[in-house]
C-alpha positions as a Markdown table, in Angstrom:
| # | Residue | x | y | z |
|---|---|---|---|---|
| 1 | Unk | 0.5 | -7.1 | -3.4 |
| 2 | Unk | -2.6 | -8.7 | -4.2 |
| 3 | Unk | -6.1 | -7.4 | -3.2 |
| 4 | Unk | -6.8 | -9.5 | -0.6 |
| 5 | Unk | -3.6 | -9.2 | 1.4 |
| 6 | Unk | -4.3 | -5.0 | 0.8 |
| 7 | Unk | -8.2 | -5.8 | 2.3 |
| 8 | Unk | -6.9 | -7.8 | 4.9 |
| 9 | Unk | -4.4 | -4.8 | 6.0 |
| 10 | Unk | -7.1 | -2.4 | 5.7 |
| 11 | Unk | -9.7 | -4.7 | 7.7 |
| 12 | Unk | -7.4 | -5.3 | 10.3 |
| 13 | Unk | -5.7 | -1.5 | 10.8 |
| 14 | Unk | -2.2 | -3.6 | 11.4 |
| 15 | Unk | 1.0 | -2.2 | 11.3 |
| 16 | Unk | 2.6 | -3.2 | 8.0 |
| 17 | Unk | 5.5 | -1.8 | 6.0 |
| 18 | Unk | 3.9 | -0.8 | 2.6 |
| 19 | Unk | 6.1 | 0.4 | 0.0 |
| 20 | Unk | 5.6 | 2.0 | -3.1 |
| 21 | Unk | 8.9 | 2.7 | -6.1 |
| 22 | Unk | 11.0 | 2.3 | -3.0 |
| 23 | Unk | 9.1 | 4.9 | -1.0 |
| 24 | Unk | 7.0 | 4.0 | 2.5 |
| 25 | Unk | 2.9 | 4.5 | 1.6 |
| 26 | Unk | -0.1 | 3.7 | 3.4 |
| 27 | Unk | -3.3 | 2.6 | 2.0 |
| 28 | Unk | -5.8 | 5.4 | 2.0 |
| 29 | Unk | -8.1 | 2.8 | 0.2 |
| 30 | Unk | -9.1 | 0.6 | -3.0 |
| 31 | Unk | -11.3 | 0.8 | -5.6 |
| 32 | Unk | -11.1 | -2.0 | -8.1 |
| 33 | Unk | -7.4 | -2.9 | -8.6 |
| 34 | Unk | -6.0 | 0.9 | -7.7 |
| 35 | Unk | -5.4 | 1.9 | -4.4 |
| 36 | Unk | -4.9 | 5.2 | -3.3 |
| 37 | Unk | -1.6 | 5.8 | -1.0 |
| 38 | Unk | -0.2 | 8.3 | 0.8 |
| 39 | Unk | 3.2 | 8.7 | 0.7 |
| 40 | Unk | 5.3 | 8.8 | 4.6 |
| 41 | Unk | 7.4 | 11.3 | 3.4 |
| 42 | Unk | 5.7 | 13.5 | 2.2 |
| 43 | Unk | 1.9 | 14.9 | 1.5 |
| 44 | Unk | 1.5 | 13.4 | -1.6 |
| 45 | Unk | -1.8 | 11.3 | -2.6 |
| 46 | Unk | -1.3 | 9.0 | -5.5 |
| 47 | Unk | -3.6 | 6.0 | -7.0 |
| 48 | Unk | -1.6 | 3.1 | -7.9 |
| 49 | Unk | -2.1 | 0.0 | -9.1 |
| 50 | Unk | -2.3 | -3.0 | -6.2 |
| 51 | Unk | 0.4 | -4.7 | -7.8 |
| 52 | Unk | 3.2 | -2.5 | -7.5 |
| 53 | Unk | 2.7 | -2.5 | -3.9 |
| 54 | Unk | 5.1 | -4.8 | -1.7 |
| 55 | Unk | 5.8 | -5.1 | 1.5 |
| 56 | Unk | 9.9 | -4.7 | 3.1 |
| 57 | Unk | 10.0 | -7.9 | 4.3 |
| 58 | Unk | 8.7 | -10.1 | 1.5 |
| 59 | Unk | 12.3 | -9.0 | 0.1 |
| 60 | Unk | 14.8 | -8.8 | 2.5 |
């Protein structure tokens, strides 16, 4: 993803589909060009780089 497609999701608090290594994340927030996620299916807190975040349905 780029940063202002994560700000915009963040702004906005729409629904989105956010994906992380093939695992469903939200954005927690962003500091520079890491964001830290949450992963859906579980507890864990990670901070990721923005780019290797992607959204389902850019791929499909």
């Amino acid at each position: 993803m780029k940063l202002d497609r994560v700000q915009s999701v963040l702004n906005n608090k729409e629904k989105v589909d956010i994906f992380y290594d093939e695992r469903p994340v939200w954005i927690q927030g962003v500091n520079d060009n890491i964001a830290k996620v949450g992963f859906i299916d579980n507890f864990e807190e990670k901070d990721v780089f923005i780019e290797d975040l992607y959204e389902r349905n850019l791929y499909n």
